[in-house]
N, C-alpha and C positions, 0 to 999 in steps of 0.2 A: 138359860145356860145352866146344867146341874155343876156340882162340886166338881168334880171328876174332872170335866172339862177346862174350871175355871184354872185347876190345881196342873193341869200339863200345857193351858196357855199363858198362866202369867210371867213366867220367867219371859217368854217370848214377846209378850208384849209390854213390859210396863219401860221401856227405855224412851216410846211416844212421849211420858209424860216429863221422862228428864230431860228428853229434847226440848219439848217446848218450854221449859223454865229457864234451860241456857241459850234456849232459843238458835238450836245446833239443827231445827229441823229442815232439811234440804225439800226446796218448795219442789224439784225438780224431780226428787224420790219418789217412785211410785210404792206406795202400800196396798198388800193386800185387805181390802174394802171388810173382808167377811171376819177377819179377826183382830177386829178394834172395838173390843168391849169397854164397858165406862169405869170409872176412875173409883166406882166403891167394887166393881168385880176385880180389880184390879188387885186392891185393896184385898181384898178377903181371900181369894187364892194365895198371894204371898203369906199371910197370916199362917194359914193352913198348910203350905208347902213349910213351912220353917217345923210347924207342930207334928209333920210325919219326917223330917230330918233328924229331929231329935228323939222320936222313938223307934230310930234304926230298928228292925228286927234283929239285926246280931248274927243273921246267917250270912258268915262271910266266904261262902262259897257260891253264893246265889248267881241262880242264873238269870231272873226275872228282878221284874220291877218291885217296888215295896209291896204292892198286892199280890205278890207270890202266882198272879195267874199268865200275866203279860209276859214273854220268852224277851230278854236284851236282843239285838241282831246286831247291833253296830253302837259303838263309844263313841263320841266325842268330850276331848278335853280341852278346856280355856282359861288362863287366869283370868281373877277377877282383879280389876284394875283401879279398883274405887281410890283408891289410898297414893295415887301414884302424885309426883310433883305437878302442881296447877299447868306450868308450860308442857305439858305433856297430855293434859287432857282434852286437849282436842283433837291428836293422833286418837287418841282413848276413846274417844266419843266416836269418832270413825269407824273403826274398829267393830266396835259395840252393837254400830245401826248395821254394819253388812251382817254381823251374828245374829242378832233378833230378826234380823230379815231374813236372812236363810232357813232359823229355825221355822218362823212364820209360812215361808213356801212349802217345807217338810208337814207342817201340818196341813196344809192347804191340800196337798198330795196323797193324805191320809196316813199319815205315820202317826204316832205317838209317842211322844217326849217326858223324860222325864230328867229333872236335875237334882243332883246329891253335891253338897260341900265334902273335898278331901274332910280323911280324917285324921291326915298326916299333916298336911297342909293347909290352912286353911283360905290360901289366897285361890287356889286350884278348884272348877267346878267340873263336874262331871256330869256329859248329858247322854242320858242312854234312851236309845233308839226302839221303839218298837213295828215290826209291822203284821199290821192285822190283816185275817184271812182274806178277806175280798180285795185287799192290796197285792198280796203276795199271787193271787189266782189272776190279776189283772198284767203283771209284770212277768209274772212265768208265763203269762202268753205274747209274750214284748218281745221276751229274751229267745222264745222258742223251745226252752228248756223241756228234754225227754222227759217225758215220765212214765208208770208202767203202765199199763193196759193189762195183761194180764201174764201168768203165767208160764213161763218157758216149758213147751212141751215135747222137746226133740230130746234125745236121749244126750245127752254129756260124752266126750270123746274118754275113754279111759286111759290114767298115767302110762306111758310106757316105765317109769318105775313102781308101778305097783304090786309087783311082784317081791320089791326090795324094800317095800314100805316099812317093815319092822326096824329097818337100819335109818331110812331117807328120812323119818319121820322127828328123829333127833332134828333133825335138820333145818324145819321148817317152825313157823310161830306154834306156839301152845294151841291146839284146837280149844284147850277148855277157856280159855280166856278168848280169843279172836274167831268165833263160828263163822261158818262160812252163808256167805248173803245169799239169798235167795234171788235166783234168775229171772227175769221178767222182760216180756218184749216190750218196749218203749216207742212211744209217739211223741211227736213235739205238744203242748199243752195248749187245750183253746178250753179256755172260763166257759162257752156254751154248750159245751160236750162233757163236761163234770162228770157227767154218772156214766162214762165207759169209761173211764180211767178207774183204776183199782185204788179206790183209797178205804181204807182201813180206818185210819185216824187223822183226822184234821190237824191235830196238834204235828203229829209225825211225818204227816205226806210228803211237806216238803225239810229237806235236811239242812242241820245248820251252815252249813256250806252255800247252801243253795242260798237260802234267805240272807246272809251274811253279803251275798254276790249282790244280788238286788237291790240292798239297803246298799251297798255301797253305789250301784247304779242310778239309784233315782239320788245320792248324797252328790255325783259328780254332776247330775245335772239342774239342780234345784237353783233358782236365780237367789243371787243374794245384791246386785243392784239393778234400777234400770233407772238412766238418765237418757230422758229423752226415746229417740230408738237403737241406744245401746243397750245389751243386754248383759252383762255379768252374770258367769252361772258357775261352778263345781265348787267341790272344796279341795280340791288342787291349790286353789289358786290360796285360797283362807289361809292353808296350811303354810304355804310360802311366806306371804305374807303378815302369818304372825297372829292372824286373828284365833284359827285355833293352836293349839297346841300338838297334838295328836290326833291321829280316827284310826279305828281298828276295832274288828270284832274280838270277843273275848275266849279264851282258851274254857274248855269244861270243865276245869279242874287245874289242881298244882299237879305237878309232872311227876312228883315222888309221895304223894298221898290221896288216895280215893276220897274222893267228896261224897259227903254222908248226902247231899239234895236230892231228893227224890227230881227222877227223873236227867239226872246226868247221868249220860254214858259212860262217863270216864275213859273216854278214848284217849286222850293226851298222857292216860298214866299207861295204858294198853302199850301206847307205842314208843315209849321211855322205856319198858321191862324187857316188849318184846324184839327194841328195834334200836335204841339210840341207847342202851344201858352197854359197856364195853362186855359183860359179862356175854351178849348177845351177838359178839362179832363173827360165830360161826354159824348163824342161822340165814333161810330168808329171807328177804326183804317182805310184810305185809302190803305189797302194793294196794291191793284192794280199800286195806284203810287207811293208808295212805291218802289215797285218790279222796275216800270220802271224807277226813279231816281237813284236808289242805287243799283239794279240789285236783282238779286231771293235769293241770300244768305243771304243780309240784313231781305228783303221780307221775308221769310220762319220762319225768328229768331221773328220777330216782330208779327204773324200768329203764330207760336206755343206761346211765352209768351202772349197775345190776350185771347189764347182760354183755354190756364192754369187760368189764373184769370179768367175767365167767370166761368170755372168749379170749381173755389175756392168758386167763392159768395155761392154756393150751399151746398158746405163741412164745411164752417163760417157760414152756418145759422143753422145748426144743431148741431157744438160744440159752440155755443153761447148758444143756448138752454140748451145744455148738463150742460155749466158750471152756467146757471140761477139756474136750480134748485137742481147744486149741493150747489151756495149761498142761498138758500132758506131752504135747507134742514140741512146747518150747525147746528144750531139751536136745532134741534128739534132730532139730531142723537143722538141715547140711546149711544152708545160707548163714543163719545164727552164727554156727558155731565159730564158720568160717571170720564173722568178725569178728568174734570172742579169741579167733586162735592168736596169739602172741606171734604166730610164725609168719602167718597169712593176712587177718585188720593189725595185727601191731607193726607189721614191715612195711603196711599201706600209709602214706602220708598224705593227706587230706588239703588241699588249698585251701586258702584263709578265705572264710564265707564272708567277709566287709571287705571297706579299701584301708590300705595304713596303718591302722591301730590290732587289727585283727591277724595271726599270727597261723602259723603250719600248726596241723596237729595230727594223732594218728588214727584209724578208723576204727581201732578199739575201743577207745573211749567211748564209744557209743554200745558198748556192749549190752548192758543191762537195759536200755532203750530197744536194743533189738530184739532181744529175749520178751521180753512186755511186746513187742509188735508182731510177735507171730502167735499169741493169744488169738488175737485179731481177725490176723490176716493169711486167714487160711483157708485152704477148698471145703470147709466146713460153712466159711458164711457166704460164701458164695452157693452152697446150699439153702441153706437158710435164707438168704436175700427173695432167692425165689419163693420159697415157702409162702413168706410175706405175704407174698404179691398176691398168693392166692389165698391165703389168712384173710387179708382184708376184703377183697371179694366177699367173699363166704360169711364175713361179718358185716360187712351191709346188707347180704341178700339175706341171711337170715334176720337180721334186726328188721326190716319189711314186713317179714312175714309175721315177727313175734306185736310188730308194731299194729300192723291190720289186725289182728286179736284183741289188741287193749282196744284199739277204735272199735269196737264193736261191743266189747264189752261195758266198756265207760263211755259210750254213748255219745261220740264226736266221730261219726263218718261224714254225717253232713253239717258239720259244725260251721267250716267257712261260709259255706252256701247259705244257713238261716238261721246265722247267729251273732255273726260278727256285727256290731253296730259303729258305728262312728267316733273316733275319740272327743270328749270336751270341748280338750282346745283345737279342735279344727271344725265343730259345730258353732263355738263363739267366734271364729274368725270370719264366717260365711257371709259376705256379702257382694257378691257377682251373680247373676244372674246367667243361664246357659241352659239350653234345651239336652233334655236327659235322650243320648244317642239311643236307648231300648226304648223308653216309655215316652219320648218326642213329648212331656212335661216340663216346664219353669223347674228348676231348681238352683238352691243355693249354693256358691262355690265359694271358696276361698280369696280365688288367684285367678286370672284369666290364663294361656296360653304361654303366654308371654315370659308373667308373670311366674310360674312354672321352672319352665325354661333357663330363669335368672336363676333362679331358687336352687334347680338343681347343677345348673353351672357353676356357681358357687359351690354348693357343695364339691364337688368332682376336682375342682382347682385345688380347695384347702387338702383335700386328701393328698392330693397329688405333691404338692408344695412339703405336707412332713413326711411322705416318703422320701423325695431328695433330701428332706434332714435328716433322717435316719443313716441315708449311704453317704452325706458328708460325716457323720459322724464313725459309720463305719471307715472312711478315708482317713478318718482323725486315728483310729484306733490301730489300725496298718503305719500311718505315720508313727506312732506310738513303739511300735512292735518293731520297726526298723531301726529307729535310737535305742529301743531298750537293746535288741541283739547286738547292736554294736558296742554298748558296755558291759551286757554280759560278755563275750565274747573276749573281749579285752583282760577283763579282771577274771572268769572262770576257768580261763588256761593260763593265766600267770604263773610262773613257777613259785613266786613269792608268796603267796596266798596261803600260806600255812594252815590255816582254821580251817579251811574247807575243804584239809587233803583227803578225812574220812569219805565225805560225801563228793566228791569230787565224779565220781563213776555214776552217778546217782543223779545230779544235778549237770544237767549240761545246756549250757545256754539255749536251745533251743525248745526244754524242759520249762526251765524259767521261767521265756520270753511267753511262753502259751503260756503259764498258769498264771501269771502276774496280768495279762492281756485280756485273759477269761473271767479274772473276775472285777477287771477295769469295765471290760462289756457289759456283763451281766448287772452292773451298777447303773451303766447308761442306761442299759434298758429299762430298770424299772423307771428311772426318774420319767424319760419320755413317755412311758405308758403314763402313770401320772398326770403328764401336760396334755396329753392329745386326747385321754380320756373327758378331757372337760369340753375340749373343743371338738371331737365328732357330738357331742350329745347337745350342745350349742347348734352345730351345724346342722343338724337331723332337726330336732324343734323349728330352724331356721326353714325347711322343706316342707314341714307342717304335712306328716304325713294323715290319710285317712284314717285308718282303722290302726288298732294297736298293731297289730300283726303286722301291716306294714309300715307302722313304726319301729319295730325292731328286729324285722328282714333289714331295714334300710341302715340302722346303725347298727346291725352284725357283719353286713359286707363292710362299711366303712371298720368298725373297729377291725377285725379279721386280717382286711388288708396290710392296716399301718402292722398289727401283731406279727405277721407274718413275715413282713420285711427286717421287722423289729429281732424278733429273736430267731429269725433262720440265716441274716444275712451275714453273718459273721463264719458261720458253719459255710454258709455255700461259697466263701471267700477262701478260705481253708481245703473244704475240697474239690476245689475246680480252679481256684487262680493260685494261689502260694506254688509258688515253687515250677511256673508252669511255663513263665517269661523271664528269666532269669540272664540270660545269653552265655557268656562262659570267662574265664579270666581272664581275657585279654580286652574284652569288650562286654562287660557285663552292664544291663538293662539299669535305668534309674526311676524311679518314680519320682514325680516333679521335676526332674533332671536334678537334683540332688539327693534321692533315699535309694542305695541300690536296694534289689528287690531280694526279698526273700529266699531262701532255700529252704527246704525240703530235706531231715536225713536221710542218709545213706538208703533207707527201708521206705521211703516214702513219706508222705502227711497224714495218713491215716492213724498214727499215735496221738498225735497233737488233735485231732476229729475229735477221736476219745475223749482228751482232755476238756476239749471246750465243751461236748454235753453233757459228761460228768456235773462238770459247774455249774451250767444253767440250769440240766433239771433237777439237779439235789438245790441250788442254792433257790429257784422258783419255787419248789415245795416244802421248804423251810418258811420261806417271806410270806407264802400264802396260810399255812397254817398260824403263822403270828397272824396276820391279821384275822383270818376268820375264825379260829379260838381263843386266842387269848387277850386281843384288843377287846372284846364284848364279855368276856368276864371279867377284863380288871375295870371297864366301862359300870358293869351293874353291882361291883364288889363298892367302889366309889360311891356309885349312887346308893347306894341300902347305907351305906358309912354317912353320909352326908344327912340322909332324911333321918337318921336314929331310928329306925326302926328296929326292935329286936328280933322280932318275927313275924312271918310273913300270916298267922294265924290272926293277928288285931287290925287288920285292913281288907277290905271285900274284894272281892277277885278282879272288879274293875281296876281297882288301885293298883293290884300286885300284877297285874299284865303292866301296866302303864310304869312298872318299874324296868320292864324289859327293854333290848333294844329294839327301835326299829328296823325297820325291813328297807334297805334298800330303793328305790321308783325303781333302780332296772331289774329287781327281784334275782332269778338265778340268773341273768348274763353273764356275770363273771363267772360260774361255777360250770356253766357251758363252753365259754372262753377258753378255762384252766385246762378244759380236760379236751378241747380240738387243740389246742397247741401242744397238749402231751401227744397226741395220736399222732401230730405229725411228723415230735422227735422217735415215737416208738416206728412209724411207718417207713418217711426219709430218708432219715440218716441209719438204719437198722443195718446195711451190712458194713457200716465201722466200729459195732458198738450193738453185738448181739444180747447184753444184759439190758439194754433199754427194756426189754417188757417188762423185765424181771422188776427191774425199778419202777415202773407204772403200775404195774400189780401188789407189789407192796405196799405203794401208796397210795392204789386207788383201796386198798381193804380198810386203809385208816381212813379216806376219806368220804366213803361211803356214812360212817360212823359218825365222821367230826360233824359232818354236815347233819347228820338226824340228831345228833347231840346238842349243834347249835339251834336248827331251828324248831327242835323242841324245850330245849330248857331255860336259850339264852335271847331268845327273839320273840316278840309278838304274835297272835296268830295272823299270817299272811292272810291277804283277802284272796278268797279261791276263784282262780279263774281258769276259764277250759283253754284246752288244748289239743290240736287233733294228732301234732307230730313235733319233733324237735323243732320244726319249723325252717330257716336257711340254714340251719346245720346241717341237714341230709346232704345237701347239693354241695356245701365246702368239704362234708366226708369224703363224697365220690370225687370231687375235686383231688385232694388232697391222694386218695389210693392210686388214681393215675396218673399225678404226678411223680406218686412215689416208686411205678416201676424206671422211669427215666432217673432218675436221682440213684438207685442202690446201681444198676447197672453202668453209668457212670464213676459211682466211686470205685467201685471193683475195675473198672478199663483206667479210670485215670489218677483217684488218688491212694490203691494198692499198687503192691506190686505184682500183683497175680496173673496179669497177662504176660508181660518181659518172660514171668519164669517159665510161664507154658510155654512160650516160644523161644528160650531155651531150653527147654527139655525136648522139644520135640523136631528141636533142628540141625538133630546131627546127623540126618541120612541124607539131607536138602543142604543146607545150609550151617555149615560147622563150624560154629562162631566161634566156640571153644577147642579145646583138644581131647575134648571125650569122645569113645568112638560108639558110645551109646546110650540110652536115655539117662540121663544123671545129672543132678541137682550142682556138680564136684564144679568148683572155677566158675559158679557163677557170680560173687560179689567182684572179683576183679575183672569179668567180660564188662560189667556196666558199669564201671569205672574208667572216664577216658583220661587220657594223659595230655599235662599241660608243662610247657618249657616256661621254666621261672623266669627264664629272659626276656619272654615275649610282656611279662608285666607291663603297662604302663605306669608314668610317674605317678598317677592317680591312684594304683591301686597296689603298686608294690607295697608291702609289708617293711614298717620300720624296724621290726625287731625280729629275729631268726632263732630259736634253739639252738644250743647248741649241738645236739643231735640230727640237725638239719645241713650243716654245715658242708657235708659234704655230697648233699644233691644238685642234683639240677633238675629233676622234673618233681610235678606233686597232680595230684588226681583229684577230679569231679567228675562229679553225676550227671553222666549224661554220654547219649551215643557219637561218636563226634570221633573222625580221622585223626588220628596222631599228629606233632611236629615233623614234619619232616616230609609227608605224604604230598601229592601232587594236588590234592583237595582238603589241604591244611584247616583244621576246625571245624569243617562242612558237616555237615550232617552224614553217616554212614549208612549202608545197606539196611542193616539190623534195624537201625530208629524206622525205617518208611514199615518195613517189615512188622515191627512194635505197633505202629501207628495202625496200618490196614488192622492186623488181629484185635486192635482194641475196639475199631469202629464194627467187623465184622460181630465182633462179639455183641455189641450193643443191638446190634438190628434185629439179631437173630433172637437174643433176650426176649426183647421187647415185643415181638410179633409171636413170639410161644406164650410170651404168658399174658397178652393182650387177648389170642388165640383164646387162651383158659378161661380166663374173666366172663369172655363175651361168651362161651359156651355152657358157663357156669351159672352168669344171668339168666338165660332162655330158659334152661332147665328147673330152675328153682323157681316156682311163680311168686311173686308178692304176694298174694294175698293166698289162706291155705283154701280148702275145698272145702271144709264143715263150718268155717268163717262165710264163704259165699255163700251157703247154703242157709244160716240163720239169719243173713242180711235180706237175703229177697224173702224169706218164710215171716219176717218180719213188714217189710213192706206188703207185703199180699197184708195181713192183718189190717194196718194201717190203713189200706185199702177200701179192705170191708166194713170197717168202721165208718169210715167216712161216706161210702155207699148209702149205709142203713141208716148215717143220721140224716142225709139228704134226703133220699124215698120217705124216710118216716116225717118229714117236712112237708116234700111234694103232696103226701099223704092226709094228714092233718089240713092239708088247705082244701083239700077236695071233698071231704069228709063234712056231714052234718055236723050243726055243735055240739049237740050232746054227744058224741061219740069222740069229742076231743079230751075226755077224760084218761084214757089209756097211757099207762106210764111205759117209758121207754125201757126195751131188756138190755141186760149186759151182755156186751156179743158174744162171749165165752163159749168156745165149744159149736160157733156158727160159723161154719170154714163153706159153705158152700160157694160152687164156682160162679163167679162174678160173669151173666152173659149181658149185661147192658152197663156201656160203660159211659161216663156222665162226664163233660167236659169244667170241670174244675174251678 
C-alpha cells in the first residue's frame, strides 16, 4: 500500500481500532474486508495527513485536492466529536462507525477522499470527494447521460430579429464574457465505445454539473450499515440523522470576485454580472449557462418563468388599457351618476341590510364605491375576459413549442425513458418479491398490492379531510363577515359617530367588512399552508413513490389541491355565493339559522372581488419575498457574525460555500407553487380585476432577479439534476386555462352587473321595463331596485332605531327583481328576474363554446414540437444509429478475421452518413 493510498484511507479506517479498545465493535457490522490495513499504516497516514494539513497551500480558491491535480466533485461535512460529554459517547461512537463505513463503501466504489480541519472551526472536518476518470466513464454509462459525438452540421435557424440586432443586442448577456457553445449531436454514453465520442480532454469531457450529479449519485447509494440482511444505504439518511452535517458540490468561485485558479471558469461570477446583479434586470436570461452551472432542472424553471413574463407584458398591456378607460369612463356612466345624484340615490332609501340593530339608509352613500365599480365593471373587461382565454392558450401552445427546443438542445427528450433511476429510499425499502409484468423476471418491491392500495388510501383521505378544513374555515370567515357587518353597519351610519363624518362616504360597511375579512383570510392561509406543507410531505414519503419524478408529480397534485382550495375558496365565495341567497325583508335567508346572509352593493360584488385579491396577491408577494430574501441573508449576515470571520479571503472555498444556506429537499417546489397560484389569480379571477397581470409582471420582473440573486449569492450550489419539462405543472396549467374560461364568464353573468344592464338597454322595443322609449342606460338604478312595505317587517328584523328623515315613510328598497306590495304576486319573483336569469345563462354557453371553439382550433394549428427541432432529433438519431452499426459490424468483424489482422484501430464515424441497408436487431 503506497503513501497516497494510506493518506485518503486513514481518516476512513482508524475508528476499527477505537472500536475495539471501547469495545463498541458490533459483531453484526459487516466491514468491508479490502480496506482494513494494520495498526502501523494506520499509524503513519494519520501522521502524514496531519503534516499536509498544516502546509495548506493557501490557495483558498482551489478547486482540487492539496495535490492541485484531483478536481473536488462533492463536500462532505461533520463535526468531530472527540471532546463531547462521556454519556454521549456512545450516540458518538454510533455515529462515527456509520461515517467511516460509508466513507469506506465510497472508496471501495473508487472515489477518492480527502479530509481538511475547518480553519474557522476546529471541531468541523471537511471530506472532499473525488472521482476518477474510469469512475466517472463507468456511471455516465449508469446514468445514461448524452454526450457529444460529433459536430452539428445542419445549418442554424436565423433570428427573426436579426435584422434589429444593433438594438436587440443591448438586450441580451455580454457576448464577450458568455460565448456561445458549440453544437453537437449527442448519444447516451457507453465506456466501450469511448473513441466515437468527441472527447478533446479528459479533464473537460465531462462538466462539473455532470460529475457533481454522479458523486451525488453513487453518495445516495453507498451502504453505510448492514445488520444482518438489512441494508442501510444514502446519505439522505446521515444527513437527517446528524451524522453528517452538510453535502454539496462546491460553487467555482465567489460571486463578486474572479478566482485567480487556473482552470476555473468563473461561471458563478459570469452569472452574478450577467444575470442576478439588479444592474442586469433588462437583459436576457443566459439560459444556456444556466443549464450548464446548475443542471436542466434549475435551467427549464428559469425558461418557463422567462417566457410567462414575456407573455405577461402582452396580457398587462391590454388590461391596462382595459382599466384606463374603465378610469375614464367612471365619470361619465349614467348608472353612477345616477346614485351619486342627490335627486335620484339621495331620495332612494335603502332597507337595513341585518335584523334590529341595523338601520334605513340612502343609496348615495354608496357613491364613491360606485364610482370605483365601473373601473371594473365594464364592456371593456368583458373584452378582455375573452382575450384571456385565448392569451392563455397561445401561452401554453407556445411554451410546447419553445419547451421541445430546450429538450433537444439540453439533451432530455428521452430523459424519462433512460434515465430516470429509482429513489434511495424506495430501493432501501424493497423487500417483496413480484414478477416484472415486461421482462416476466424476480424483482424487488416495496409494498405488495395491497399494501399499495393502503398507502395510497391514506393518502387521498388526509388530503381530503384538510380540504374540509380549509371550507370549515372558510365558514368561520363568512361567519366572521356577518357579525363584523352587523357592527359595522350599526356604528358606520350612526349619526353620532362624529370622527368618521370625513370619511364616512369612503368607508362603508361593506368596504370594511371585505377589507378587515381579506386580511383575516390571507392570515389563515398562510398558517394552513404551513400545517399541511409538513403533512403532504409526510404523506407522500408515506406512498414511497419510485422515481423522484414521481415523487414530486405525487406531492404537486396533493400540495396544488389543498393550495387551490386554500387561496381561491374565499374569492369563489365572493363571486358566486355572497349576495346570491339572500331572500328579501320580510323573509330574509340565515345561515345556521342565526347569521342572516350577506348582501351585495347596490353595483354588485364585484368591488369587494377586487378587494379580496388586491390583498392576497400584494400581501402573498410581500410574505414570500421576506422569506426568500431576506430570512437567508439576515440567516448568513448571523452566521459570518457568529464564526468572526472578517473575510471571506482567509478560509478555502469549501468553507465559504458551507457558510451559505442550504437548498431546500423540495428544491424549486415553492417557486413553482408561487408562480401556478399567481396564474390562476391572473387567469380566474381576470375579468373582476383587469390589473392582475400588471401586478404579476411587476412581480414576476423582481422575481426572476431575487431568485438568480438568491441562489447565486445566498445558497449553496444545488446538486444539478435533469429535467425534461415542468413536469405536473403543464397538466395543472391546461387545467387551470379551462377552468378559467367558466370562472370569468360566470363573473361577468353573476357577480357584475353587465348582463341586467344589457337587458335593460335593449328591452324597450320587447319588453319595457322602464319608461325610456329607446336604448338608454336613464332609470336604470331604480328599475332594479324593488320595493318593500316597512309593515311587512317581522319582529325579527324590524329596525330598533329610525332617522329622523325616515319618519315619514312607508316603504324603503332592495336589490333585487321582486313584485311590489300590493301586487297579486306580492314579493315573487318578476318577469324581468326569469328574463335576467335566461340572458345570463345564454350568455355563458355561448362564451364558453366560442372560445372553447378557439383554444381547440388554436391547438391543432400550432404543432408542439417546431419543424427544424424534428428535423435535428431524427438527423441525430440516424447518427446514433450509424454508430452503433459500425461498432457492431466492426465486432462481427474482428471475430471473423485472422489474428493478425486484429490490429486495426477503430475510425471516428464523422463524415460517414452512408445509408444503413442491413439493419441489426439490437
Amino acid at each position: 500500500m503506497n503513501d497516497n493510498e494510506i493518506l485518503e484511507m486513514d481518516e476512513t479506517l482508524d475508528f476499527l481500532e477505537e472500536e475495539a479498545e471501547l469495545g463498541m465493535i458490533d459483531e453484526d457490522m459487516v466491514y468491508p474486508q479490502e480496506f482494513l490495513p494494520t495498526y502501523e499504516a494506520i499509524q503513519e497516514g494519520a501522521s502524514m495527513k496531519r503534516a499536509e494539513q498544516a502546509d495548506f497551500n493557501g490557495k483558498h480558491d482551489s478547486l482540487f485536492f492539496n495535490d492541485g491535480v484531483r478536481r473536488i466533485d462533492f463536500v462532505l461535512v461533520y463535526e468531530d466529536e472527540d471532546k463531547k460529554d462521556f454519556d454521549k459517547r456512545h450516540t458518538f461512537q454510533r455515529k462515527k462507525r456509520r461515517r467511516e463505513y460509508l466513507e469506506a463503501s465510497l472508496m471501495k466504489m473508487g472515489m477518492a477522499l480527502e479530509a481538511t480541519r475547518s480553519v474557522v472551526d476546529d471541531k468541523l472536518i471537511f471530506v472532499k470527494v473525488h472521482m476518477p476518470w474510469d469512475v466517472l466513464c463507468t456511471y455516465a454509462e449508469v446514468l445514461h447521460i448524452k454526450l457529444p459525438i460529433q459536430p452539428n452540421d445542419l445549418a442554424s435557424r436565423p433570428s427573426p430579429w436579426r435584422f434589429f440586432s444593433c438594438v436587440t443586442k443591448h438586450f441580451y448577456p455580454s457576448e464577450d464574457k458568455i460565448g456561445t457553445e458549440a453544437d453537437f449531436y449527442t448519444a447516451p454514453f457507453e465506456k466501450d465505445r469511448l473513441e466515437y465520442f468527441y472527447v478533446k480532454d479528459q479533464d473537460n469531457f465531462f462538466t462539473p454539473s455532470m460529475r457533481s450529479r454522479m458523486a451525488y449519485y453513487i453518495l445516495n447509494r453507498a451502504p453505510y450499515e448492514i445488520r444482518g440482511n438489512i441494508k442501510k444505504f444514502g446519505i439522505t439518511k446521515l444527513l437527517d440523522s446528524g451524522v453528517y452535517k452538510a453535502a454539496y458540490p462546491l460553487h467555482d468561485c465567489r460571486f463578486n470576485v474572479r478566482s485567480t485558479e487556473l482552470g476555473s471558469p468563473n461561471e458563478r461570477l459570469l452569472l452574478y454580472e450577467e444575470w442576478a446583479h439588479p444592474k442586469s434586470f433588462y437583459k436576457m436570461q443566459p439560459l444556456d449557462l444556466i443549464r450548464k452551472y446548475y443542471g436542466e432542472k434549475i435551467g427549464i424553471y428559469f425558461a418557463w418563468l422567462g417566457f410567462y413574463t414575456l407573455m405577461l407584458a402582452l396580457a398587462a398591456a391590454v388590461g391596462l388599457g382595459c382599466f384606463i378607460y374603465g378610469y375614464h369612463t367612471q365619470e361619465t356612466s349614467t348608472w353612477s351618476k345616477e346614485v351619486c345624484d342627490p335627486n335620484i340615490g339621495g331620495a332612494i332609501i335603502m332597507c337595513p341590510q341585518c335584523d334590529l340593530e341595523c338601520t334605513y339608509w340612502r343609496l348615495n352613500s354608496t357613491c364613491e364605491s360606485s364610482k370605483k365599480l365601473c373601473i371594473f365593471d365594464n364592456f371593456g373587461t368583458l373584452v378582455f375576459a375573452v382575450f384571456m382565454s385565448v392569451w392563455v392558450t397561445l401561452f401554453l401552445e407556445f411554451w410546447k413549442r419553445y419547451q421541445a427546443e430546450l429538450e433537444y438542445e439540453w439533451d432530455t427528450v428521452e430523459f424519462l425513458e433512460q434515465e430516470e433511476q429509482p429513489r434511495p429510499e424506495y430501493e432501501a425499502k424493497c423487500s417483496h418479491e413480484r414478477i416484472n409484468p415486461i421482462t416476466r423476471a424476480k424483482e424487488k418491491v416495496p409494498y405488495t398490492a395491497c399494501g399499495r392500495c393502503i398507502r395510497l388510501s391514506l393518502g387521498i383521505g388526509t388530503v381530503l379531510f384538510w380540504i374540509l378544513l380549509i371550507l370549515a374555515s372558510v365558514v368561520a370567515i363568512i361567519v366572521y363577515r356577518l357579525a363584523v357587518f352587523f357592527a359595522f353597519s350599526a356604528k358606520l351610519r350612526a349619526q353620532d359617530l362624529k370622527e368618521l363624518e370625513p370619511f364616512r362616504e369612503y368607508v362603508t360597511p361593506q368596504m370594511a367588512t371585505t377589507v378587515s375579512a381579506s386580511i383575516i383570510s390571507f392570515v389563515v392561509i398562510m398558517i394552513l399552508n404551513i400545517l399541511y406543507e409538513r403533512v403532504a410531505i409526510w404523506i407522500t414519503d408515506f406512498e414511497l413513490p419510485r422515481t423522484k419524478t414521481e415523487y414530486e408529480n405525487s406531492l404537486t397534485l396533493k400540495m396544488f389541491l389543498f393550495q387551490f382550495v386554500n387561496y381561491y375558496s374565499s374569492c369563489f365565495y365572493i363571486a358566486f355565493a355572497k349576495g346570491k341567497v339572500v331572500g328579501y325583508p320580510k323573509e330574509p335567508v340565515y345561515l345556521l339559522g342565526k347569521y342572516r346572509n350577506e348582501e351585495c352593493d347596490p353595483g354588485g360584488c364585484l368591488m369587494e372581488l377586487t378587494t379580496q385579491l388586491t390583498v392576497i396577491m400584494g400581501g402573498k408577494a410581500i410574505w414570500n419575498n421576506i422569506q426568500e430574501v431576506l430570512l437567508p441573508w439576515v440567516k448568513n449576515l448571523i452566521f459570518r457574525h457568529c464564526t468572526q470571520v472578517g473575510s471571506e479571503k482567509v478560509i478555502p472555498r469549501w468553507e465559504q460555500d458551507y457558510q451559505l444556506q442550504p437548498i431546500g429537499k423540495l428544491g424549486l417546489f415553492y417557486e413553482y407553487l408561487e408562480m401556478v397560484i399567481q396564474f390562476g389569480f391572473v387567469t380566474l379571477f381576470v375579468a373582476s380585476f383587469p390589473l392582475a397581470p400588471v401586478l404579476a409582471l411587476v412581480n414576476n420582473l423582481f422575481e426572476i432577479r431575487v431568485d438568480a440573486w438568491k441562489i447565486t449569492t445566498q445558497f449553496r450550489r444545488m446538486v444539478p439534476e435533469k429535467a425534461q419539462d415542468i413536469g405536473a405543472w403543464q397538466p395543472i396549467l391546461q387545467g387551470v386555462a379551462i377552468l378559467a374560461v367558466v370562472t370569468n364568464a360566470m363573473i361577468i353573468a353573476f357577480s357584475s352587473d353587465m348582463i341586467p344592464r344589457l337587458v335593460y338597454y335593449w328591452s324597450f322595443s320587447v319588453f319595457p321595463y322602464g319608461d325610456h322609449a329607446e336604448s338608454t342606460m336613464s332609470g336604470y338604478i331604480n328599475n332594479t331596485l324593488s320595493i318593500f312595505n316597512i309593515d311587512d317587517f317581522s319582529n325579527f328584523s324590524r329596525p330598533h332605531n329610525t332617522p329622523y328623515w325616515f319618519k315619514n315613510s312607508s316603504t324603503c328598497r332592495y336589490r333585487d327583481f321582486r313584485n311590489p306590495p300590493g301586487h297579486h304576486k306580492e314579493y315573487q319573483y318578476n318577469m324581468q328576474y326569469w328574463h335576467v336569469i335566461a340572458a345570463k345563462m345564454a350568455f355563458i354557453i355561448v362564451v364558453e363554446h366560442i372560445v372553447y371553439f378557439t383554444k381547440f382550433v388554436l391547438s391543432y394549428i400550432i404543432p408542439d414540437v417546431p419543424v427544424h427541432v424534428r428535423e435535428q432529433i431524427k438527423r441525430e438519431r440516424y447518427l446514433t444509429q450509424v454508430i452503433i452499426h459500425e461498432a457492431n459490424l466492426k465486432l462481427v468483424t474482428k471475430r471473423l478475421k485472422p489474428p493478425e489482422d486484429d490490429e486495426e484501430k477503430p475510425q471516428h464515424p464523422k463524415g460517414k452518413e452512408e445509408k444503413l441497408e442491413l439493419e441489426l436487431d439490437f
